[in-house]
Structure formats: C-alpha cells, structure tokens
CHARMM-style PDB file with segment names, atoms N, HN, CA, C and O in Angstrom:
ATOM      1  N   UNK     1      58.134  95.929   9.718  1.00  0.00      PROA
ATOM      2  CA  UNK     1      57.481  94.920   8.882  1.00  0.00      PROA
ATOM      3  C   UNK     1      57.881  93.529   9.353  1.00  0.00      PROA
ATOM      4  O   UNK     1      59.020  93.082   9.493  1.00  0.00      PROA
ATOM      5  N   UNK     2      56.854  93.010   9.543  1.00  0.00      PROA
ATOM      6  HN  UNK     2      55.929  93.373   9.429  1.00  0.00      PROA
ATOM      7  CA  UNK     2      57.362  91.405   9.714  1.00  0.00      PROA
ATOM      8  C   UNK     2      57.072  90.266   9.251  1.00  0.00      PROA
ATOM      9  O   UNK     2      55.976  89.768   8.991  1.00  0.00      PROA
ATOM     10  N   UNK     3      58.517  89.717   9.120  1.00  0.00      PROA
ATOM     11  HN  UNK     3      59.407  90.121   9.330  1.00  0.00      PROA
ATOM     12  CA  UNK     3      58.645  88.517   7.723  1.00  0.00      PROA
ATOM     13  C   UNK     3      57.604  87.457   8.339  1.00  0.00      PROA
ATOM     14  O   UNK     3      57.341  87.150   9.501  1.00  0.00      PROA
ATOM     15  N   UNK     4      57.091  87.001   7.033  1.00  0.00      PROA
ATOM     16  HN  UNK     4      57.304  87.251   6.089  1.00  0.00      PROA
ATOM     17  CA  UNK     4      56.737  85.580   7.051  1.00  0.00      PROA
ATOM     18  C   UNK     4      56.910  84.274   6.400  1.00  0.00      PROA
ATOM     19  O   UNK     4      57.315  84.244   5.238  1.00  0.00      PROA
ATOM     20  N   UNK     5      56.636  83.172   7.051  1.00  0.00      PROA
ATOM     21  HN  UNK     5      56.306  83.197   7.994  1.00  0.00      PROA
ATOM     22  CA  UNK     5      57.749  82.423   6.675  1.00  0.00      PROA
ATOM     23  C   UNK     5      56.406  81.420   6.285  1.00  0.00      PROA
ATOM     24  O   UNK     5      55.276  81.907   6.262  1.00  0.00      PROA
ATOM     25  N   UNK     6      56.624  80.129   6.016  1.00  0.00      PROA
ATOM     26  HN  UNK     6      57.543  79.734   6.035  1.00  0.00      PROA
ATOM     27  CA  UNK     6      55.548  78.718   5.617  1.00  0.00      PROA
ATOM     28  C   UNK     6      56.018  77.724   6.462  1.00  0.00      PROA
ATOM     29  O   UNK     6      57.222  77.693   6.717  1.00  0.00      PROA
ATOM     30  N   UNK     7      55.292  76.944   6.915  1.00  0.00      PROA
ATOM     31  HN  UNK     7      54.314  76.969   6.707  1.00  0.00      PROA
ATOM     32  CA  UNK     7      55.700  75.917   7.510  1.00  0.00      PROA
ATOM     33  C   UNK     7      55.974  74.515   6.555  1.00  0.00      PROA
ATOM     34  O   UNK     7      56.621  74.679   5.521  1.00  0.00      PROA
ATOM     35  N   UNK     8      55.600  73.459   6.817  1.00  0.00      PROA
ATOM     36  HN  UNK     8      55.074  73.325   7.657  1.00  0.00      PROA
ATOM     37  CA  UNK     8      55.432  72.068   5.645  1.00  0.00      PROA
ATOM     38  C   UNK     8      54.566  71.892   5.589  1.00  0.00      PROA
ATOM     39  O   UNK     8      54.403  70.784   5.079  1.00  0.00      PROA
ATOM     40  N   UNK     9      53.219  72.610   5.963  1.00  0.00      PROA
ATOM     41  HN  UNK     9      53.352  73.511   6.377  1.00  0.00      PROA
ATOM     42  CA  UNK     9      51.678  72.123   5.559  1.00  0.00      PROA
ATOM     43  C   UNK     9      51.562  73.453   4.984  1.00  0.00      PROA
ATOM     44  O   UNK     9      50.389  73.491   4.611  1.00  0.00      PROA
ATOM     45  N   UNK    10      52.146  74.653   4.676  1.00  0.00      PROA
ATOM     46  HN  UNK    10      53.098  74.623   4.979  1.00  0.00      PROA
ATOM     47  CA  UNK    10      51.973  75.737   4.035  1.00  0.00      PROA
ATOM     48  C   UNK    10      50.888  76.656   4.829  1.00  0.00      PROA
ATOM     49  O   UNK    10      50.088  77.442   4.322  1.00  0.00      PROA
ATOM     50  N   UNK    11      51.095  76.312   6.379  1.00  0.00      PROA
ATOM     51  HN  UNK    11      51.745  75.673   6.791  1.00  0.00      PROA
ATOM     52  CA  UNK    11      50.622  77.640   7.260  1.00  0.00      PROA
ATOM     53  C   UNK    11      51.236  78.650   7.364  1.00  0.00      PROA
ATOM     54  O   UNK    11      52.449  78.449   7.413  1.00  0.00      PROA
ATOM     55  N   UNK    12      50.914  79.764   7.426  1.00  0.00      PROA
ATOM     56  HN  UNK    12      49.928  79.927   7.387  1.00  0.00      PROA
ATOM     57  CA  UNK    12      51.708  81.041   7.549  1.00  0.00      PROA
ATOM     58  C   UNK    12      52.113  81.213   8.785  1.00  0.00      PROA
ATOM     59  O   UNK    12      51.262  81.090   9.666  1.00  0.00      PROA
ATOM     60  N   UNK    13      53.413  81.515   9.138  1.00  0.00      PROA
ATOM     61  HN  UNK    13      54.105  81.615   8.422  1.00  0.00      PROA
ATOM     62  CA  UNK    13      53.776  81.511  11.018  1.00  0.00      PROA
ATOM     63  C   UNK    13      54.957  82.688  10.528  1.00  0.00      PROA
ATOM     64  O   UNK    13      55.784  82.700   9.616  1.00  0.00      PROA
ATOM     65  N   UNK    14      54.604  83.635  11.585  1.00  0.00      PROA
ATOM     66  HN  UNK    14      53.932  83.625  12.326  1.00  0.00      PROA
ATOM     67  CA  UNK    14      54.676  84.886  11.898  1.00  0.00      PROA
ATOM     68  C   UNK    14      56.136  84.796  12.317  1.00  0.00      PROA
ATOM     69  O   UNK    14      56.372  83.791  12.988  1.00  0.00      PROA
ATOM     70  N   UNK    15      57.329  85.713  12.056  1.00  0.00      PROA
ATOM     71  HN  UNK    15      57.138  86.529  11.511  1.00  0.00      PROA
ATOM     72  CA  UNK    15      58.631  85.338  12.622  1.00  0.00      PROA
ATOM     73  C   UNK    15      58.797  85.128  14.316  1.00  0.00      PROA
ATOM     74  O   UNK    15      59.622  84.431  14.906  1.00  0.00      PROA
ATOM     75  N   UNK    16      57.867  85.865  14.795  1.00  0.00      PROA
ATOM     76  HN  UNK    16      57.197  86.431  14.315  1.00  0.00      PROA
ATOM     77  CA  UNK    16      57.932  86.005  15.976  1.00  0.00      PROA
ATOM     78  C   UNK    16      57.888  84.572  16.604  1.00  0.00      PROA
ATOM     79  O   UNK    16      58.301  84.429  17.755  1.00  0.00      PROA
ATOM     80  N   UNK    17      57.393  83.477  15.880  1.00  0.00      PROA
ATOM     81  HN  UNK    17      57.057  83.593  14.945  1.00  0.00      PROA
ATOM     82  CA  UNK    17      56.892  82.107  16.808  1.00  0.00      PROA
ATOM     83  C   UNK    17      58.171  81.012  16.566  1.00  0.00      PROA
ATOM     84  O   UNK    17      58.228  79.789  16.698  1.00  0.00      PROA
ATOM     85  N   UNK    18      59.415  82.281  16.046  1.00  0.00      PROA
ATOM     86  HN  UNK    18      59.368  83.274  15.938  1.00  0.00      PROA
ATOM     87  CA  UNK    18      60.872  81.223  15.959  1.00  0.00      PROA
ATOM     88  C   UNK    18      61.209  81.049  17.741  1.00  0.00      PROA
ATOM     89  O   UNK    18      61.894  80.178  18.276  1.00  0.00      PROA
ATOM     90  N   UNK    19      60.504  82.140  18.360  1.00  0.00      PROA
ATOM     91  HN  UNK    19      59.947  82.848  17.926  1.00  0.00      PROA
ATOM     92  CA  UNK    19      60.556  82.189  19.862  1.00  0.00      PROA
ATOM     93  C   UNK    19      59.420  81.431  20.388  1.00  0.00      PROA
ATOM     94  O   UNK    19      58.445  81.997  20.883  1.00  0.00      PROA
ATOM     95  N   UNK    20      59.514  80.312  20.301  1.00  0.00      PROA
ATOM     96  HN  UNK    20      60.305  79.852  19.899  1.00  0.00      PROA
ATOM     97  CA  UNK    20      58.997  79.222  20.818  1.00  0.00      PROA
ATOM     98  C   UNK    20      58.013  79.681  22.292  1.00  0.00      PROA
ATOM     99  O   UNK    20      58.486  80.265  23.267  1.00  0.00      PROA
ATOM    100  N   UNK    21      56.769  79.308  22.162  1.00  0.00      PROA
ATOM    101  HN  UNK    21      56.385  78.834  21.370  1.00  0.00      PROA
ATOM    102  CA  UNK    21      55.617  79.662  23.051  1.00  0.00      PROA
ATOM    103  C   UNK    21      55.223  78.115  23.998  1.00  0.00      PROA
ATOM    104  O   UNK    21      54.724  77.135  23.445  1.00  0.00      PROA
ATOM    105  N   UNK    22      55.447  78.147  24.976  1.00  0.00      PROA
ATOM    106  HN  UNK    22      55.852  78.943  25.425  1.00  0.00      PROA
ATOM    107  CA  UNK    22      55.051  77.372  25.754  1.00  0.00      PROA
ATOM    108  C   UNK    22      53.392  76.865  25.532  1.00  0.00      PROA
ATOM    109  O   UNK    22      52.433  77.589  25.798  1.00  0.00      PROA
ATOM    110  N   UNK    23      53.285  75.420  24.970  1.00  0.00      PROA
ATOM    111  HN  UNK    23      54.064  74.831  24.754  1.00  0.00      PROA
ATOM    112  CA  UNK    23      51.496  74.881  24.541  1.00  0.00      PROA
ATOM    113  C   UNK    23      50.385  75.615  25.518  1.00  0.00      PROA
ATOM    114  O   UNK    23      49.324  76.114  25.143  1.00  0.00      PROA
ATOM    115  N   UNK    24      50.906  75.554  26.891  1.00  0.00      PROA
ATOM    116  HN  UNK    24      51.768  75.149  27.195  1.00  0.00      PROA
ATOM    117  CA  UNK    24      50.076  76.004  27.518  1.00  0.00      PROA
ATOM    118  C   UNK    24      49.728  77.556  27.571  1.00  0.00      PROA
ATOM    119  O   UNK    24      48.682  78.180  27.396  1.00  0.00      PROA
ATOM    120  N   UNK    25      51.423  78.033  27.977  1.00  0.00      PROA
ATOM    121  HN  UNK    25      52.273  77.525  28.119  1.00  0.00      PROA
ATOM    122  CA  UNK    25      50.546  79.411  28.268  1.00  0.00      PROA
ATOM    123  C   UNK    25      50.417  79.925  26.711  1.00  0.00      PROA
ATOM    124  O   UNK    25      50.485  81.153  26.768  1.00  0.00      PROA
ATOM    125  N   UNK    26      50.290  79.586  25.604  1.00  0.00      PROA
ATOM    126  HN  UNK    26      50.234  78.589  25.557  1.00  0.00      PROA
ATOM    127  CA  UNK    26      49.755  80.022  24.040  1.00  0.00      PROA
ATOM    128  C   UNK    26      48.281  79.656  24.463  1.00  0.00      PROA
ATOM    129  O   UNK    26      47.466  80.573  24.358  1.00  0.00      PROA
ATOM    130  N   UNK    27      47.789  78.338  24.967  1.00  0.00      PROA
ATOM    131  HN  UNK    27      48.451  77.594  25.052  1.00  0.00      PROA
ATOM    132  CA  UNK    27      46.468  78.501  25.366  1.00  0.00      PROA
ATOM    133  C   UNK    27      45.717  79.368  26.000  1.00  0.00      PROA
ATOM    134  O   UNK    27      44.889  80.147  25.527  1.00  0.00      PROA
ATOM    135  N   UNK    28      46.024  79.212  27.050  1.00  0.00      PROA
ATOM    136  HN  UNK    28      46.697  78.579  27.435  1.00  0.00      PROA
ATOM    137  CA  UNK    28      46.103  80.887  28.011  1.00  0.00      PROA
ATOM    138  C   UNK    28      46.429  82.319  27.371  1.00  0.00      PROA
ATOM    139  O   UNK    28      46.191  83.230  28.163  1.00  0.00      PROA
ATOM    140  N   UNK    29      46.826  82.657  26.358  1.00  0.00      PROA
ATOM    141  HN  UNK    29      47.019  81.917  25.714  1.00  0.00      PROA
ATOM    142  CA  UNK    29      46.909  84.015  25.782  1.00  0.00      PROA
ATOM    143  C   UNK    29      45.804  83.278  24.819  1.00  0.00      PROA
ATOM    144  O   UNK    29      45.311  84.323  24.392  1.00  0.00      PROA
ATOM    145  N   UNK    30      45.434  82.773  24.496  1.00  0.00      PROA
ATOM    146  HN  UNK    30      45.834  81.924  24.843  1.00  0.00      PROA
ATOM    147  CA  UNK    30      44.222  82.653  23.450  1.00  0.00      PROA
ATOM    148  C   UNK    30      42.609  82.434  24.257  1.00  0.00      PROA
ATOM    149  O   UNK    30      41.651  82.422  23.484  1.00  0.00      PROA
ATOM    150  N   UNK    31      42.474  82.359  24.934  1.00  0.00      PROA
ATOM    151  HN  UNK    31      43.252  82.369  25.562  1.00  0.00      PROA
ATOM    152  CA  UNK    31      41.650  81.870  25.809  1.00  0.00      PROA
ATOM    153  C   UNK    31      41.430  83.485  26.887  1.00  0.00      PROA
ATOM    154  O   UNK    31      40.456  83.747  27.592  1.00  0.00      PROA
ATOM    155  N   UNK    32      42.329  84.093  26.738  1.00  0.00      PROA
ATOM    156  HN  UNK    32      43.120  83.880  26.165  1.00  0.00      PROA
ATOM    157  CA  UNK    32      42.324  85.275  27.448  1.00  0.00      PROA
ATOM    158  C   UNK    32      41.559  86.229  26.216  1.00  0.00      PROA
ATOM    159  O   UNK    32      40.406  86.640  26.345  1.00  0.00      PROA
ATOM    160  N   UNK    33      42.223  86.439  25.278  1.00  0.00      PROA
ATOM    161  HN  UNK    33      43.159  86.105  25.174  1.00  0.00      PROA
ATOM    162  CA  UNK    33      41.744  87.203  23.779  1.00  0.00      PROA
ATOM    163  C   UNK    33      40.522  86.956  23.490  1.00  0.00      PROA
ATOM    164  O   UNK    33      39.765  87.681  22.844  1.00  0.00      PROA
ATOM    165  N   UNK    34      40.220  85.581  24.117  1.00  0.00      PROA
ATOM    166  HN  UNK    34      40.835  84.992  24.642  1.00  0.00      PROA
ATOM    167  CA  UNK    34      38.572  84.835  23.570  1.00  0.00      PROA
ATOM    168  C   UNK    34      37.711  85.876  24.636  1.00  0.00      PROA
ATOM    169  O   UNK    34      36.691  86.419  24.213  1.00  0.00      PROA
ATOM    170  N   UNK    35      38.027  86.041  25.584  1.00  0.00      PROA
ATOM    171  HN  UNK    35      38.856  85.600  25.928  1.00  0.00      PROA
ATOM    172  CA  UNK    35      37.379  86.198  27.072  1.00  0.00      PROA
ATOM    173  C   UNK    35      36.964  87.232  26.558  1.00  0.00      PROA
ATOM    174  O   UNK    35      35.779  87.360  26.250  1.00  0.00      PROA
ATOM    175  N   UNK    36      38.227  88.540  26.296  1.00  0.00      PROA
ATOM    176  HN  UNK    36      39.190  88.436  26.547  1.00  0.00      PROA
ATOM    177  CA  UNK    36      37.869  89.841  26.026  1.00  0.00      PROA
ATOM    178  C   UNK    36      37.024  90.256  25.024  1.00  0.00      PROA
ATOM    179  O   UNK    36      36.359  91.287  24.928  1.00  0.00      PROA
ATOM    180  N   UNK    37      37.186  88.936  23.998  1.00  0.00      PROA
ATOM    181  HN  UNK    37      37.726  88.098  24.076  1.00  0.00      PROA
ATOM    182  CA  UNK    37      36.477  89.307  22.623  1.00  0.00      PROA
ATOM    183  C   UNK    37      34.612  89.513  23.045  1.00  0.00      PROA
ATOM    184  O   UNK    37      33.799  90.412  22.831  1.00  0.00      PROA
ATOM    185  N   UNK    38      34.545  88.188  23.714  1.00  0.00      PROA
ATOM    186  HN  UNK    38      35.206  87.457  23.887  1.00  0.00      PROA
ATOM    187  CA  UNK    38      33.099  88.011  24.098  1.00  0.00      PROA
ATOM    188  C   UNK    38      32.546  88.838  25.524  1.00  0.00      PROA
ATOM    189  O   UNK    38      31.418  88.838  26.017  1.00  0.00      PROA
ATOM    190  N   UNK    39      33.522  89.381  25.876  1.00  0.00      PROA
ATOM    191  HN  UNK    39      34.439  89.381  25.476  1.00  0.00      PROA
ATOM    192  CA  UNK    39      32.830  90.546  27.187  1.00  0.00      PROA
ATOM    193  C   UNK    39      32.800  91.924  26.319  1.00  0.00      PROA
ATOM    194  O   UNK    39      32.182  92.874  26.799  1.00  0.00      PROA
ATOM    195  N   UNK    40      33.472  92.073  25.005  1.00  0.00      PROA
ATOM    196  HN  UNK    40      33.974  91.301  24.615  1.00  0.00      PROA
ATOM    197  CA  UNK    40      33.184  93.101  23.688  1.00  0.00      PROA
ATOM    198  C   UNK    40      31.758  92.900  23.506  1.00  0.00      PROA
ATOM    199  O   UNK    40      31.022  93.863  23.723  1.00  0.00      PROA
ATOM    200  N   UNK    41      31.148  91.547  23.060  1.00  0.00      PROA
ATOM    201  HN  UNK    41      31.746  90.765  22.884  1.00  0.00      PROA
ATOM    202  CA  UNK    41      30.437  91.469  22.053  1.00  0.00      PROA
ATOM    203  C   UNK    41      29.117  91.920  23.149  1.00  0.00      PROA
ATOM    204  O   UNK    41      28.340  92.859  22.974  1.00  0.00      PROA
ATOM    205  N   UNK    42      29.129  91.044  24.200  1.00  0.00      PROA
ATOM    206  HN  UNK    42      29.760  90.281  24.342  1.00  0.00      PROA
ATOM    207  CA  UNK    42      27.983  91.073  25.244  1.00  0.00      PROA
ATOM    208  C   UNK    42      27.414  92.433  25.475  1.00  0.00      PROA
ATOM    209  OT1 UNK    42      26.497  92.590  26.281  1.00  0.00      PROA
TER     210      UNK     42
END
C-alpha cells in the first residue's frame, strides 16, 4: 500500500516522488506513456 501525502496547494503526491525525478527525464517518462497511449488508441 502506498502512503499519500498533500503538498501546500493540496495535490496528492505519491510517496514515491520523496525520490526526487529529474524535470526532464519526468518529461520523457510522460511523453513516452503519451506515445504508447495514442499508438493504443490508433
């Protein structure tokens, strides 16, 4: 099970992101997920 925590604007962030993600490559894993989503949908 994994905890979740609030930030100060009251977003929900997953414990896992106490391990700090580099801006870019978080872009790049999102942008990859996008890719796959839409070669799904096609």
């Amino acid at each position: 099970m994994e905890i979740i925590n609030v930030d100060k604007d009251g977003n929900i962030i997953p414990d896992l992101s106490k391990k700090t993600i580099p801006k870019d490559l978080s872009d790049v894993i999102v942008e990859m997920i996008y890719e796959a989503r839409s070669k799904e949908v096609s």
